[in-house]
N, C-alpha and C positions, 0 to 999 in steps of 0.2 A: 234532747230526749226523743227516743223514738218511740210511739205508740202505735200500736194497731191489734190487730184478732189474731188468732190461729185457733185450728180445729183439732179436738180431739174424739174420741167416742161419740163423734156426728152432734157436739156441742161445738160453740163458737165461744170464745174464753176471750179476753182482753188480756195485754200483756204492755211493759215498758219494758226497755233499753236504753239503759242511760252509762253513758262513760268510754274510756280509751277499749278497742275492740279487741286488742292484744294483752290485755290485762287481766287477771285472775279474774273469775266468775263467782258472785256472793248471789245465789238465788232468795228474795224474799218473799216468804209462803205466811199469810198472813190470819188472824183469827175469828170465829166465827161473829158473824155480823159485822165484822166492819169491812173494809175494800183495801187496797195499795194503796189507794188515797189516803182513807183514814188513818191506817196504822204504820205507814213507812213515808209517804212523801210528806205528809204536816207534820209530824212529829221531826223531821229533820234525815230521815234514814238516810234517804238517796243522796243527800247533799252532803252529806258523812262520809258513805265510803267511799263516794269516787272521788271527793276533793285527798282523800287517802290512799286512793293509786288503783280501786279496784273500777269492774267489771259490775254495774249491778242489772238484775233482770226479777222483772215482778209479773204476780198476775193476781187477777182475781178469779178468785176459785169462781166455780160453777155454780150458782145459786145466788153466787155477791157480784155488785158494782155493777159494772157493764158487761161483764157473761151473760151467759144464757141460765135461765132460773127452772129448771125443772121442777114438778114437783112430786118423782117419785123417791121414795127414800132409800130403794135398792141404789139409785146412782149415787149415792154419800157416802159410800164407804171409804177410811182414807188409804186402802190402794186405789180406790179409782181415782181419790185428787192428788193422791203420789202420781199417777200414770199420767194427770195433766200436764203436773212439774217436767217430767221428763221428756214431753213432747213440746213443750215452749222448749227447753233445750235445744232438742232436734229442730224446731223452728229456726232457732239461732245459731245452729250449728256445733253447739258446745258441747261437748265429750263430756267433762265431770263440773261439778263448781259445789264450794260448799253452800249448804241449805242452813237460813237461819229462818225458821219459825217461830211463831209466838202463837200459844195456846192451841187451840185447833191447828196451826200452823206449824207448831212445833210438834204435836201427835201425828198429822201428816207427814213430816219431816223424819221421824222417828220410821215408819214404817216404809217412807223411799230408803232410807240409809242400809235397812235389811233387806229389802225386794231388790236393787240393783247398786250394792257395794261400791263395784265400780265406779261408778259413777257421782257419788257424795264422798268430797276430801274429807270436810270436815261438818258438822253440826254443830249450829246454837241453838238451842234449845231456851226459848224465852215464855214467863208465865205458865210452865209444866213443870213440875217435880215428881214425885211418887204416886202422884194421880192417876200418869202415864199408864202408871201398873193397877191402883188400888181402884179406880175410877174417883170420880167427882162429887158422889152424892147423885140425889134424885134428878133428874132432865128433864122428868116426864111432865112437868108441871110449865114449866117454861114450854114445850112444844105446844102444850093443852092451849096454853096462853097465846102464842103464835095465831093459834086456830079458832080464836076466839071473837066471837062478832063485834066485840068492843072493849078496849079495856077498862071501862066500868062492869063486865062481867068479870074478872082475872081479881082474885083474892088474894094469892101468892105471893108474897114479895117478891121473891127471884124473877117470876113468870110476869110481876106490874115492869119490874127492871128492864127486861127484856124487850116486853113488846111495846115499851115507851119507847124505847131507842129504837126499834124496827117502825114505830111507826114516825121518831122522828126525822130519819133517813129513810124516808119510803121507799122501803124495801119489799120485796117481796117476801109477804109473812108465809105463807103457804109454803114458797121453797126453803124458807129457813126452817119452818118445823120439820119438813123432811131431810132437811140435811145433820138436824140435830139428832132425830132419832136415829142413826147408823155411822156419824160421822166419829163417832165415842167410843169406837171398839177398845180397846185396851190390849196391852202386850203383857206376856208372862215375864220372872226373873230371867227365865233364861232366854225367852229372846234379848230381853234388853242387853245382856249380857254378849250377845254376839254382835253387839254397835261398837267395835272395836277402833272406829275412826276417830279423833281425836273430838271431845266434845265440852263445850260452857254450856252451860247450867245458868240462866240468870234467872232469879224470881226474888220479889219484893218480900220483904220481913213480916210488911202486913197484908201479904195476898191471901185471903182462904180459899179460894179456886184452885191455885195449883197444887198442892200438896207441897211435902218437905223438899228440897233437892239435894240434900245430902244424903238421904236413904237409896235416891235415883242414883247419883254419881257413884255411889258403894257398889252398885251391880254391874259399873262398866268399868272396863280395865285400862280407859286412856281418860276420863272426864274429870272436870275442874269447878267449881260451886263459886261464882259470885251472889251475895245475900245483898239484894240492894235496900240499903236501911231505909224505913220510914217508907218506904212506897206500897201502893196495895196492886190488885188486878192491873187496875187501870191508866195508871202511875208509873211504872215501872217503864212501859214502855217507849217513852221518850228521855228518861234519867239521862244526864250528862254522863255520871258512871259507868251505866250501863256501854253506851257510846265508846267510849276513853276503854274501857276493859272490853269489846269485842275487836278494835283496831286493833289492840296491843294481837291479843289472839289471833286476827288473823295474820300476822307478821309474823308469829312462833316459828 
């Protein structure tokens, strides 16, 4: 496996490469608060799809893992962590590869696939349905919580959730509130509608974060819905299913 940085918008980003270097490219674009670590190499990702024949390249966004953590929140938008994606690319030399995101990863994912066509074969879209469009419910409260001197001040359930976990992975709370507040734009029907590249949909049966994916898959004219039973948020994204139905896809 290859690790090291590359620069974008005068941030310094961490990235892997792992796999046969002539082989299809699977970009892994990963979700808020956690790293490439957390959500693709211990869950098993990386060891997945290259023992499957692919090409994988990760990174962690700007604010997580071992990036650079800014903390204003104009830099969180997800064309600017789409514009990361495609400069690891350019790093690596790769023309197009399809993007599977999860959550945040997968909203960033969504708005690379429309800013440079070309360039995304295909999309997975994991832990995001209809929320893409409708949003998620209130944010503001989990940022609040981020910014919070302790989380014995943080009342909010959502906002105790959150900044227990930031502050169990000491993370950078400051760059996560500000990546939360702008990193959640949302797309209309009809953009979604012009992500014509062929796309999975996976979200758990008992996720309430992402929204439906069957209303999402309705607005695009190549998308395909895996409901993974019994998993929620946080579940979902190392499912064996899940796994087993993104290889088969990407073979299509």
């Amino acid at each position: 496996m290859t690790t090291g940085h590359f620069t974008n918008d005068g941030l310094s980003l961490a990235f892997l490469d792992e796999g046969d270097s002539q082989a299809p490219v699977v970009l892994l674009v990963h979700g808020f608060a956690s790293s490439m670590r957390v959500n693709w190499i211990e869950p098993g990702w990386v060891k997945t799809l290259t023992e499957a024949g692919f090409r994988v390249a990760a990174l962690d966004h700007r604010g997580h893992g071992a990036s650079d953590k800014p903390h204003d929140p104009s830099l969180y938008t997800p064309q600017k962590m789409a514009s990361d994606c495609f400069a690891l690319l350019d790093h690596l030399g790769v023309a197009s590869a399809t993007f599977f995101g999860y959550s945040m990863g997968a909203r960033v994912s969504a708005f690379a696939a429309l800013g440079e066509p070309a360039r995304v074969e295909r999309l997975i879209l994991g832990g995001l349905g209809i929320a893409l469009v409708e949003g998620t419910g209130d944010w503001d409260p989990i940022a609040a919580a981020l910014r919070a001197p302790s989380l014995d001040d943080v009342t909010d359930p959502k906002g105790r959730m959150f900044r227990a976990f930031a502050d169990k992975t000491k993370s950078d709370r400051l760059a996560l509130a500000a990546c939360i507040e702008t990193s959640r734009d949302e797309l209309s029907e009809a953009d979604v509608g012009r992500i014509v590249q062929p796309v999975l949909i996976g979200v758990g049966t008992e996720d309430e974060i992402a929204g439906a994916p069957e209303p999402l898959a309705a607005l695009m004219p190549n998308a395909e819905v895996l409901a993974i039973e019994g998993r929620d948020h946080m579940l979902s994204v190392g499912d064996r299913r899940f796994k087993l139905r993104v290889s088969e896809f990407l073979r299509q």
